[in-house]
C-alpha positions, 0 to 999 in steps of 0.5 A: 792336700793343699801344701800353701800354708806350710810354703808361705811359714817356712817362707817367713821363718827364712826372711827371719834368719836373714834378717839376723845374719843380716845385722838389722837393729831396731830404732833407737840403738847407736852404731859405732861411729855415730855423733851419739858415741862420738860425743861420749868418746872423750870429747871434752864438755865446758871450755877447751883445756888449754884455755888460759884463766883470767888473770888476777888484778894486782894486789894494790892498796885501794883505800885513802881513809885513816889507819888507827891502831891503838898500842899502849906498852911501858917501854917505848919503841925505837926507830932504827931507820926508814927504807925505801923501794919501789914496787910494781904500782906503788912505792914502798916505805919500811920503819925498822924497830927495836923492840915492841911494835907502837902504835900509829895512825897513818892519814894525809894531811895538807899542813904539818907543824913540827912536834914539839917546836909548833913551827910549820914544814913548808911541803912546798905546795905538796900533800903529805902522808903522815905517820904519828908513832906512839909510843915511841923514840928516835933517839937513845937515853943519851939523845944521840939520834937512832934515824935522821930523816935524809934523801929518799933512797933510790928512784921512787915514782910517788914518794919525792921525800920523807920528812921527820915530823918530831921526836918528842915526848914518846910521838915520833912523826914521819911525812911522805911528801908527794903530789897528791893523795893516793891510796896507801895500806899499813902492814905490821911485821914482827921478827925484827918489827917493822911497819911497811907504808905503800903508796899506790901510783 
C-alpha cells in the first residue's frame, strides 16, 4: 500500500500547528509597537499644546470722523468737572455730570471762537478737539461756576491742555489742544453720568 500521501498530509497539517504557535499574522494587521499604534497612542494632532495664541491688538481708538449724538431733555445737564489720565496708547479725558447725560458732537477743528462773546482762542498753532455739549450748563442758577477750565492734571502724552470754549445758553464747549489730529472715540457712562474722551498716541 503506497503510504506517500497520507506522509505528505500529516506533513501539511504539522507546518500548519507551527505556524499558529508560531504567531504568524497575515498582511495588513499592526503589531504593537509599530508607527500605525504610535500615532494612535496619544500623540497629539495640530499645533503643540504649549503653543502660546497670537496676542490680541490693543483695544485703541482707530477713527478721526465726527461723533454726533442727538439728546434733547427739558432740564439741561450740568458739568461738575473734567479729569484726566493717561492710559497705555492714549490720554484719557473724563466730563462728570449731574444728572441726565446731553447730547454732543465730538470733531477737531483748526480755529475755535469762544461761545457767546465771538472772540477767537488763540490755539498757538495747535488743533483742537472740541466738544459742544447741549443741552447743558457749567454753571448753577445762581451763576456760580460748577467747572472752570485749569492745568491739565498729571502728565498726558497728546493732550497739552484743555480749554472751556463757552457757557451759554444751554451749549457748554470743551478744547483738548494738542499738536495734531489723532484718532479719538466717545464712551457714555451712567451711574453718576459721564463722557470719557480718549485720544490715541
Amino acid at each position: 500500500m503506497d503510504v506517500s500521501p497520507l506522509l505528505r498530509a500529516a506533513a501539511a497539517c504539522a507546518c500548519g500547528l507551527a505556524l499558529v504557535a508560531c504567531g504568524t499574522q497575515g498582511p495588513g494587521t499592526a503589531t504593537a509597537g509599530s508607527p500605525s499604534e504610535r500615532a494612535t497612542a496619544g500623540s497629539p494632532a495640530g499645533p503643540e499644546s504649549g503653543t502660546p495664541a497670537p496676542t490680541a491688538p490693543a483695544d485703541l481708538p482707530t477713527s478721526t470722523a465726527e461723533v454726533a449724538v442727538e439728546r434733547g431733555g427739558a432740564e439741561p445737564a450740568l458739568v461738575t468737572g473734567v479729569r484726566t489720565g493717561r492710559h497705555d496708547g492714549f490720554d484719557r479725558v473724563v466730563v462728570d455730570f449731574a444728572g441726565p447725560l446731553p447730547g454732543y458732537t465730538a470733531q477737531w477743528a483748526d480755529e475755535l471762537v469762544q461761545d457767546g462773546s465771538g472772540e477767537p482762542i488763540d490755539l498757538d498753532g495747535d488743533v483742537a478737539l472740541h466738544l459742544l455739549l447741549t443741552p447743558a450748563d457749567a454753571h448753577t442758577e445762581d451763576g456760580e461756576p460748577t467747572w472752570t477750565a485749569g492745568p491739565v492734571a498729571g502728565s498726558l502724552e497728546v493732550v497739552s491742555r484743555i480749554v472751556k470754549t463757552g457757557d451759554f445758553e444751554g451749549r457748554v464747549g470743551i478744547a483738548l489742544v494738542m499738536t495734531s489730529r489723532t484718532p479719538f472715540r466717545v464712551k457714555e457712562y451712567t451711574g453718576p453720568g459721564r463722557l470719557v474722551v480718549d485720544v490715541r498716541h
